[in-house]
N, C-alpha and C positions, 0 to 999 in steps of 0.2 A: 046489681052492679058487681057485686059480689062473685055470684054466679058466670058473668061473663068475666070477669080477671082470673078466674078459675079454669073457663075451658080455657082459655087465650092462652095459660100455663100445659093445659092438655096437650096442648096442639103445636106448639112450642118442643117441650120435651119429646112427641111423638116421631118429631120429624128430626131432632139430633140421634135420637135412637138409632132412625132407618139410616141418617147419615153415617154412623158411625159402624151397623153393620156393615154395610157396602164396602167399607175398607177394607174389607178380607174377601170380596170378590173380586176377582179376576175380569175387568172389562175388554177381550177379547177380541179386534177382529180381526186376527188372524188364526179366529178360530174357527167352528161352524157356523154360517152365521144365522142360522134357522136353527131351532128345534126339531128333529124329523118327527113327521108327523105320524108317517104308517113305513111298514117294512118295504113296500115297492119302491121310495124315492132312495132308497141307502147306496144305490149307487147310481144315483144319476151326476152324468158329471165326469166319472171317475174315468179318466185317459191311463192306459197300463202300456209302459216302456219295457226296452230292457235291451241296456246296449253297454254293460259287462263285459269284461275280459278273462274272468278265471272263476269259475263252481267253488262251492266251495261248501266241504261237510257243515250241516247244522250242527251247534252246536249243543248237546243234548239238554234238555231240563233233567232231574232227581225224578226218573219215575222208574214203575214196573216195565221193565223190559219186554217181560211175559207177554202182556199186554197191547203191546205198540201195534200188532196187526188189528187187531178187535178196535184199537181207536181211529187209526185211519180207516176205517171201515162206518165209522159212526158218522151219523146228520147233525149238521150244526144246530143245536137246540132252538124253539121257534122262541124269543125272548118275551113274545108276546102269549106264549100259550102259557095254560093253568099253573095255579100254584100247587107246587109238591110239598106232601107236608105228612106226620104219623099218619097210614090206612090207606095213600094214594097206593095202586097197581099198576099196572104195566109194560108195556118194551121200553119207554122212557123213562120207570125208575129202576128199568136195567141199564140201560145206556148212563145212568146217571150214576149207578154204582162202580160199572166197570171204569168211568173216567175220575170217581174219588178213590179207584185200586192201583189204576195206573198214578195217581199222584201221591201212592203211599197212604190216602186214610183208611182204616179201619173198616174196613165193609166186607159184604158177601157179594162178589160182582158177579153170581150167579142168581142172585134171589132179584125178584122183581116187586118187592112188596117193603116200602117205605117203615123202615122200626125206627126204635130207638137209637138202633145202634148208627143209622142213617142221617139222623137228628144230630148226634154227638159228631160224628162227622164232620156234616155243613156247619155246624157251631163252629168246628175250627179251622174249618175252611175258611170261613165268611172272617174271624178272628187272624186270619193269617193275611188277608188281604185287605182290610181296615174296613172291615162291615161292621154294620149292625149286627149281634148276633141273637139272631131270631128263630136260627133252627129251621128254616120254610125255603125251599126255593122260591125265591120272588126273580122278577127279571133282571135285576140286579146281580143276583145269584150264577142265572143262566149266561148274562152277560162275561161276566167273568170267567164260567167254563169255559163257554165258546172261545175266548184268549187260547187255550189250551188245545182245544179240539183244532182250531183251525193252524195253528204253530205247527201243527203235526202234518200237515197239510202241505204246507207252505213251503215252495222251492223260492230259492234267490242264491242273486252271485253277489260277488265282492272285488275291489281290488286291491293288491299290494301295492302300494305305494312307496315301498321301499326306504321308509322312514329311516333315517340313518341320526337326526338328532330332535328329538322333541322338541314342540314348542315351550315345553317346560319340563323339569325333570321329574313333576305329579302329574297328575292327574289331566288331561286335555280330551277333545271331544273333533273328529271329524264325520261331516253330515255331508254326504254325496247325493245331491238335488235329482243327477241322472241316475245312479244305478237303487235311490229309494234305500241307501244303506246309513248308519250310525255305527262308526268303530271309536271303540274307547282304548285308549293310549295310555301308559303312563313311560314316561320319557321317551323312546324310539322301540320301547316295545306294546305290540299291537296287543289288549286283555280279551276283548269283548266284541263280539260284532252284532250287530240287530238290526231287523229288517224292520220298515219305519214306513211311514205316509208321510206326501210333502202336498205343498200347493197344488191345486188342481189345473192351475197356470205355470208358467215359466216365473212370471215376475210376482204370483204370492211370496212366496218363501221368501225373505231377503237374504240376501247375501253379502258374505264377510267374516271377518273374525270377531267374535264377538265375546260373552263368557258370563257365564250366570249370576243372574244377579238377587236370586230371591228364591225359597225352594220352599212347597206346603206341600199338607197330607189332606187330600180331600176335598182340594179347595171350592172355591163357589163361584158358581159364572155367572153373570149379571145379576139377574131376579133369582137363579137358582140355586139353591144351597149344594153344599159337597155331598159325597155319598149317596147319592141316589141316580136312580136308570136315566134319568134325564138328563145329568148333567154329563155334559159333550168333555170334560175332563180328565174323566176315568179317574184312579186312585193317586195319583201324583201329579206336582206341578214343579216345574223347575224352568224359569221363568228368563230371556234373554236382555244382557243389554240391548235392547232397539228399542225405541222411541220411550216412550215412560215405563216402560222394564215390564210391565203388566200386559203387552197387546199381543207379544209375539213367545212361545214356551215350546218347552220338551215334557210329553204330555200323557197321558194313559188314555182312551179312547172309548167309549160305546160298540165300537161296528168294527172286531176284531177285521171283517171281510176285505176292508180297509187299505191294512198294513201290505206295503208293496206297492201302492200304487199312488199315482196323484188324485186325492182328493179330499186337500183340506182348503180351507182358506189362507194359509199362512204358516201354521204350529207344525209342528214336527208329532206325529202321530205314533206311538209303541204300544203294544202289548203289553195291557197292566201287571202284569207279574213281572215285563222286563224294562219298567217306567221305575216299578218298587225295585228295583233289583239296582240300577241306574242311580236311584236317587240313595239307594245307601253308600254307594260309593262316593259320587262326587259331591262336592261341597261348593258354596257360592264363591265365584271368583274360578271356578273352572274353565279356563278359555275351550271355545267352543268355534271352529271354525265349520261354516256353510256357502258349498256352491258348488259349482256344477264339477264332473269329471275334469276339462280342461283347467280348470278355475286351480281348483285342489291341486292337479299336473303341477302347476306352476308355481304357486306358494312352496309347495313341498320340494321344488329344484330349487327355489330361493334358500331355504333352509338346508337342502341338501350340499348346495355349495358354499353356505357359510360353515357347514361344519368342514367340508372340501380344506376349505382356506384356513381355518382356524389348526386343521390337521395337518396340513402340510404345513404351517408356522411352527407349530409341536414336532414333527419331524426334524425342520431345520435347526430349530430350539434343540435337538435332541445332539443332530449331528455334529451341532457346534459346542453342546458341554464335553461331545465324547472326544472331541478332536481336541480341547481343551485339558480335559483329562490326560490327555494320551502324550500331548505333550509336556504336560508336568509332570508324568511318569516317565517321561525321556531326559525330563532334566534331573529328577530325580537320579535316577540311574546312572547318569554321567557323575554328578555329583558324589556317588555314593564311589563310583568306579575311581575318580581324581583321588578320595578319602583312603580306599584304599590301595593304590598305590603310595600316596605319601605314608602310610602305614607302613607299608612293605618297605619302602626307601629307608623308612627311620629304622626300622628291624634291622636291615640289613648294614645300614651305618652303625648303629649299637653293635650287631656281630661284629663287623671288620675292627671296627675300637678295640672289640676285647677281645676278640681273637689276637690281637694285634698286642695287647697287655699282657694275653696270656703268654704270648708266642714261646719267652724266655722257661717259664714253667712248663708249657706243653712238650719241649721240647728236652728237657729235665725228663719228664714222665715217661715220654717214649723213649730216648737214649735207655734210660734204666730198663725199661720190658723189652727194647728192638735188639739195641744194643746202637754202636754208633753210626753201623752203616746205613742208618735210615734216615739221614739227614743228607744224604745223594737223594731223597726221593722228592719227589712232589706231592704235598700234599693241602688237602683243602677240609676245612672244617665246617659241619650240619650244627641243627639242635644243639646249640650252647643255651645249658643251663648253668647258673650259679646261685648257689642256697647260702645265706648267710645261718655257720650254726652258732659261731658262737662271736665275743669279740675278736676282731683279727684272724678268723677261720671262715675258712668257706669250700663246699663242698663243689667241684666241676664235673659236668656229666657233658660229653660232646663225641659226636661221631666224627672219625676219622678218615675219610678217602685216601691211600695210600696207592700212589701212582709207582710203580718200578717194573722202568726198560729193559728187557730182554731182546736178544735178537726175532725170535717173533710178532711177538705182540704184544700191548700195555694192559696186562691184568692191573683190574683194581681192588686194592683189598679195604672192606668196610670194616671197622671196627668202632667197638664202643667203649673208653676208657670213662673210668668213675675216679678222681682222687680229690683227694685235698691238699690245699694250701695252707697253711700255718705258721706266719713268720719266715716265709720267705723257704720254709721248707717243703718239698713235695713228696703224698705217699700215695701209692697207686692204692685203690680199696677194690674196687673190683673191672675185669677185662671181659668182653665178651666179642666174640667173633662174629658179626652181624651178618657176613656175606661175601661173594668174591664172584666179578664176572670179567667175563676178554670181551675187548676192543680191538679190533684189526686195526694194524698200523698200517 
């Protein structure tokens, strides 16, 4: 009895175990939905379009430039041939040096003979790309060259879409079903572009706006763990809102051959280096819009004419602070103009007052320097100043216009008298002759 409440408990815990792995697999189907079994089925299936409207330069990975003819020139590694490992020889552990020279490892990409120094390499190869690091080309290994060998390869177009305001002012995602492309956005400027695999159908792929909803390194597809040649995955997962968030992703693949063309079940298919590259930028809740050229056309003129509208609302918003401005710097100005005028008015009623107080003194002043016959003339007085110096003293400083007719013409004579008053006495302190011009009568 014993014995059997014991396995009853084995078998029990056995199966929450497996339940509880499987939470971290990915159940898939819109992904491959076989296992490939041999290299001849990898592209069965696959339909290749291409109904693009502008070329467009690749955009380069970090490699040896030197290099770039000798890799277009190499065979896509067989995934399925031997393990490379210390003592292997070859043309293929040449071809495998000059494609870790061109990506900057540490090799002789003339030596055909597998060292340690080959070892230390793939270690940080296989460590850059979330392997196991084993030192060995396995197919896994191979796999993941090939991303590289055939990138080199690979022509694709794009289009401008002419983005004028982001779906969001971070990070966003458009996926073009017709031209096989993934451009990454952040606000209305275009980062990134990547040449991608869609459904091998029209209606795999779905379509819409959609935006990430869950993102792993390695993940596991049904019965299959992460990180291995088998898993239809590749090195990242970054998973869509559509149906329970796990069916439908933006992916890393097995079959670089792939990328460009229709033939997934559903997932959006990248180049593992450009899956890693993707998933360190965006983050979950990155919207993610997918569908065809027309599809895209459209949304993207919805957006475009709400920014349209929202621009010309800012414009008119603008025209009418500036027309606002414009006129409270017109009333300003009049304001200021009315300000001084009555300024000027009062100036000039305080002169006439004192000139008008002074009259009797001024004319005391000038009798004594003119003599009497300057009081025939006409005259008009500037700059009246008056300094109080002391009690009952005060000093006057005023220019003179002195009008006197001749049978020619009315010269004017300017003068500057300085005196004081003191108890009703007046003493000239100083005269200065300021000027003299004719006026034709």
């Amino acid at each position: 009895m014993k014995k059997l409440i014991l396995l009853s408990l084995l078998i029990t815990l056995n199966v929450m175990v497996i339940n509880c792995c499987q939470i971290t697999y990915i159940h898939a189907t819109g992904l491959e939905n076989e296992i490939e079994k041999n290299n001849n089925k990898d592209n069965e299936g696959i339909v290749s379009e291409s109904t693009s409207t502008e070329v467009i330069k690749k955009e380069p990975i970090v490699c040896n430039e030197m290099l770039n003819r000798e890799i277009k020139n190499l065979k896509i590694f067989n995934k399925y041939g031997k393990e490379l490992k210390i003592g292997s020889k070859g043309e293929i552990v040449k071809s495998l040096h000059i494609v870790l020279k061109w990506l900057n490892y540490d090799v002789d990409d003339e030596s055909s003979i597998y060292t340690e120094e080959t070892q230390k390499a793939i270690i940080k190869f296989q460590k850059d790309h979330s392997m196991k690091e084993i030192g060995v080309v396995d197919k896994l290994t191979y796999i993941r060259l090939n991303d590289y060998i055939h990138y080199s390869k690979i022509k694709y177009d794009f289009i401008d879409y002419n983005v004028k305001i982001g779906a969001t002012e971070d990070y966003w995602i458009i996926i073009n079903k017709t031209t096989n492309i993934l451009q990454l956005y952040k606000g209305k400027n275009r980062l990134k572009i990547y040449p991608i695999a869609t459904g091998r159908y029209p209606s795999f792929t779905p379509e819409g706006k959609f935006e990430i909803s869950n993102k792993m390194i390695n993940a596991g597809w049904k019965h299959i763990p992460g990180g291995v040649a088998t898993n239809p995955l590749g090195s990242r997962w970054m998973g869509l809102s559509v149906k329970n968030h796990y069916t439908y992703g933006i992916h890393g693949c097995g079959r670089p051959e792939s990328i460009g063309t229709y033939a997934s079940a559903g997932c959006i298919r990248m180049y593992n280096f450009q899956s890693e590259e993707l998933y360190n930028i965006v983050s979950v809740h990155t919207p993610v819009w997918i569908g065809t050229t027309d599809k895209i056309d459209k949304w993207i003129n919805e957006l475009n004419e709400i920014y349209d509208i929202n621009k010309e609302k800012q414009l008119q918003k603008q025209k009418e602070i500036i027309q606002k401005e414009k006129i409270e710097k017109q009333k300003k100005e009049e304001e200021e103009k009315l300000r001084q005028e009555e300024k000027l008015k009062q100036e000039n009623t305080y002169k006439e007052i004192i000139a008008n107080m002074l009259e009797p003194y001024i004319d005391k002043a000038i009798i004594e320097y003119y003599g009497e016959e300057i009081l025939n003339t006409t005259r008009t007085f500037n700059n009246i100043k008056i300094d109080k110096i002391k009690e009952r003293k005060y000093m006057v400083i005023l220019d003179i216009n002195i009008w006197i007719k001749d049978e020619v013409d009315i010269p004017i004579c300017k003068e500057r008298i300085k005196f004081s008053i003191e108890q009703g006495q007046v003493n000239i302190e100083e005269h200065e002759h300021i000027g003299f011009e004719k006026v034709l009568n």
